[in-house]
C-alpha positions as CSV (number, residue, x, y, z in Angstrom):
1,X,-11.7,-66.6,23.9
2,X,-11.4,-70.0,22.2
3,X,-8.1,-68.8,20.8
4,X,-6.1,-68.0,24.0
5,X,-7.8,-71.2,25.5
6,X,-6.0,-73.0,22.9
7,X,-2.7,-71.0,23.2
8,X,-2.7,-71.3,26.7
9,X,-3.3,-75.5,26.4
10,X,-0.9,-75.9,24.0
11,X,1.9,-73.0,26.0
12,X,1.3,-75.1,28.8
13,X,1.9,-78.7,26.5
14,X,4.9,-77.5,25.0
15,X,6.6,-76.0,28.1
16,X,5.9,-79.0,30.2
17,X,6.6,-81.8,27.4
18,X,9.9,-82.9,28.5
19,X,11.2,-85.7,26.3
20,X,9.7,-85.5,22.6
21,X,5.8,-86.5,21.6
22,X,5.5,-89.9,23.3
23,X,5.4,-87.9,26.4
24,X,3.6,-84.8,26.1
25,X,0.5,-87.5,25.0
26,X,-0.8,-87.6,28.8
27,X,-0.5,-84.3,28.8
28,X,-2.3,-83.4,25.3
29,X,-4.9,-85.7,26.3
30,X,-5.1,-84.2,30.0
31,X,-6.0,-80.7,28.3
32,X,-8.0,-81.8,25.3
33,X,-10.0,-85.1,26.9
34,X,-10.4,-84.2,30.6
35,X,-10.2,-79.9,31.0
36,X,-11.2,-78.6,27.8
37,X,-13.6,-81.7,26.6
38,X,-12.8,-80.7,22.9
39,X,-12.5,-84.3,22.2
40,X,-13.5,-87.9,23.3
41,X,-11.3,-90.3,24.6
42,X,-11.8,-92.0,21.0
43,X,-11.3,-89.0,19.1
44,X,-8.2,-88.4,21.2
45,X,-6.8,-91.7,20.1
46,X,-7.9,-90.9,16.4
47,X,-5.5,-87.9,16.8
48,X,-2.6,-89.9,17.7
49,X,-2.7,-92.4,15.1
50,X,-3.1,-89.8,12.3
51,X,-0.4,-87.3,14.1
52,X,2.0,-90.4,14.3
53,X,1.5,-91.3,10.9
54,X,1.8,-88.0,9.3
55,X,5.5,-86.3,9.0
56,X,6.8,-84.0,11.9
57,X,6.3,-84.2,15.9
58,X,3.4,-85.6,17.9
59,X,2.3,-82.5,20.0
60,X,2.6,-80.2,16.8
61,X,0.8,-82.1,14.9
62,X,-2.1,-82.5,17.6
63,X,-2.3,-79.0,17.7
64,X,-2.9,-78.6,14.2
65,X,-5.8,-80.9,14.3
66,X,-7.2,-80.0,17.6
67,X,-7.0,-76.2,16.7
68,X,-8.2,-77.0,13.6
69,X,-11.2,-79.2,14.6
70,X,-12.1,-76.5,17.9
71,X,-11.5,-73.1,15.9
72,X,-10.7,-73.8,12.1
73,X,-7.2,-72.7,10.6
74,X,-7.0,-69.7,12.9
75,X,-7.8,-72.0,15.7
76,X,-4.9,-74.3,13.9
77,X,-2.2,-71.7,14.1
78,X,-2.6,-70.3,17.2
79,X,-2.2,-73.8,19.0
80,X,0.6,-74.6,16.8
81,X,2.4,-71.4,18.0
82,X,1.4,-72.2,21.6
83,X,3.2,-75.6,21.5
84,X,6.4,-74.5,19.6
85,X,6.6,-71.1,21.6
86,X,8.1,-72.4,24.8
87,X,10.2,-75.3,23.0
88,X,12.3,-72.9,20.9
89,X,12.6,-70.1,24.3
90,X,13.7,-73.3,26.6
91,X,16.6,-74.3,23.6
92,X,17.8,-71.8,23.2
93,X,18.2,-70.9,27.0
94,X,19.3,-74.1,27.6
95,X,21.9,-74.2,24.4
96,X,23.4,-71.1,26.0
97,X,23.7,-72.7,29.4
98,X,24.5,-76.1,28.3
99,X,27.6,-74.7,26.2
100,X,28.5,-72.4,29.2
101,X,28.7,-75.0,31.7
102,X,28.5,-78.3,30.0
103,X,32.1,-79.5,31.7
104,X,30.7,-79.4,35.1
105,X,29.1,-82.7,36.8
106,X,26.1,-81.3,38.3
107,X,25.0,-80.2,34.5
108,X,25.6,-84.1,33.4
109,X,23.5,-85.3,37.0
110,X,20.4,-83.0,36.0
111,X,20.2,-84.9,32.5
112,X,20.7,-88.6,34.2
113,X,18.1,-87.5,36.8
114,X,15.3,-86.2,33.8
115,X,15.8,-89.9,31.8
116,X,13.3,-91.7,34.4
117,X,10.9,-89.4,34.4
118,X,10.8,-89.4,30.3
119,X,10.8,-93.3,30.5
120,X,7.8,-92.8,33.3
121,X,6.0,-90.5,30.8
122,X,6.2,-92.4,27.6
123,X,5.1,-95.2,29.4
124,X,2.0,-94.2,30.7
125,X,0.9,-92.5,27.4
126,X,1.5,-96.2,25.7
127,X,-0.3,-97.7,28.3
128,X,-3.4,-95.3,28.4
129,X,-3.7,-95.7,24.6
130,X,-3.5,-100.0,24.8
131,X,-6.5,-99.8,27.5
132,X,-8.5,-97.7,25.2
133,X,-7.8,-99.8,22.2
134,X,-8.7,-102.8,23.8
135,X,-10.9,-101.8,26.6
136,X,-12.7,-98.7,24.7
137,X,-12.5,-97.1,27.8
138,X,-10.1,-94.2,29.1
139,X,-9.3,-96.0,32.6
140,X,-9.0,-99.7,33.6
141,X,-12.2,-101.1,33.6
142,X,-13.5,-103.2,36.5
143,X,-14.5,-105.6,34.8
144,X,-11.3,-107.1,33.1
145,X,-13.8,-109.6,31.1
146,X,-14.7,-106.7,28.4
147,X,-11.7,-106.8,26.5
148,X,-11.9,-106.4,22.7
149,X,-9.9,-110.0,21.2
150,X,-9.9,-108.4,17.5
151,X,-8.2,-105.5,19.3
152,X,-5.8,-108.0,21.4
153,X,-4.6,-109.7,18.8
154,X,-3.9,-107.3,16.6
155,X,-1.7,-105.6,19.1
156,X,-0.1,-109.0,20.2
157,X,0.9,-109.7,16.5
158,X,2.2,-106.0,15.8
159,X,4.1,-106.5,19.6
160,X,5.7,-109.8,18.1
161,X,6.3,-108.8,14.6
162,X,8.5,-105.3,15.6
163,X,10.3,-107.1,18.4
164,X,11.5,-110.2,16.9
165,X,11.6,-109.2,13.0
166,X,12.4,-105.7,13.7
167,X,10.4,-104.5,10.9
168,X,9.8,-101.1,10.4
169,X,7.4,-99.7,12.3
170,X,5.7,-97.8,9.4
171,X,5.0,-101.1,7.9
172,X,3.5,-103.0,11.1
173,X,1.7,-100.0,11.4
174,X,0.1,-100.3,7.8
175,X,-0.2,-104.1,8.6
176,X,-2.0,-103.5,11.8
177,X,-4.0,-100.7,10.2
178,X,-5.1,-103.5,7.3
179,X,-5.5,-106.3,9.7
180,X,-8.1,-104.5,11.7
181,X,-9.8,-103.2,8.3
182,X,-9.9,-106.9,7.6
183,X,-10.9,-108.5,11.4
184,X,-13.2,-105.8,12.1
185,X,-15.5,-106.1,8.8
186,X,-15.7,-109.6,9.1
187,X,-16.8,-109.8,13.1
């Protein structure tokens, strides 16, 4: 039962994931965090940083480790072909339809009218991981006086240093990642 449970997360993550990783993360963590309670809010973040640092997409490599960590490599598969299952039968539908009708308007008004929601997507996954890394919490807290300042500061510096250097984000990623090994054993 834990197998089709996972399928059936992951169908649903990859069919509904318009828009690449950044946003099928609300949706990951709607299934994994708040349905299914395979994982904490913590571990779900956890997940994130080591799926974004590892090579290939987001949601595939969340199912790996969720289906890994819920049913072992079995478990791993399965939720791996759940996600990638609907993405490859939507493509190549839409491929056919796209190349079929891609001189009329309406085709080229159905894209422009899917970029806001994307944008609205991605930005509430970023913003639901910054509360949690600086807050430790999954929602807004009511008490905005709980923040973490180790936390705050790190992500402030990381903000600054990939906006105005442009550095890679690999690198402030590795500097961030030493910066709070640093910050966090000394307070």
């Amino acid at each position: 039962m834990i197998y089709l449970e996972l399928f059936w997360s992951y169908f649903q993550i990859g069919l509904f994931s318009i828009g690449g990783g950044y946003a099928a993360m609300p949706l990951i963590q709607h299934q994994v965090v708040e349905i299914h309670s395979w994982l904490t809010m913590t571990q779900f973040a956890d997940i994130v940083t080591i799926a974004e640092m590892t090579p290939g997409p987001i949601a595939i490599n969340s199912a790996t480790f969720v289906g890994t960590l819920v049913a072992g490599v079995p478990g791993a598969i399965i939720a791996t072909i759940g996600c990638i299952f609907p993405s490859c039968v939507i493509v190549m539908t839409l491929a056919y339809i796209y190349y079929r009708f891609r001189g009329l308007s309406v085709m080229q008004g159905i894209l422009a009218g899917l970029r806001p929601a994307v944008v609205a997507m991605i930005a509430s996954a970023g913003i639901t991981l910054f509360i949690n890394a600086v807050y430790g919490a999954s929602a807004l807290p009511s008490d905005l006086t709980t923040i973490n300042p180790i936390s705050l500061v790190i992500f402030i510096g990381a903000l600054i240093v990939l906006r105005r250097w442009k550095v890679n984000p690999i690198k402030a990623m590795i500097g961030a990642g030493a910066a709070g090994l640093i910050l966090f054993s000394i307070f």
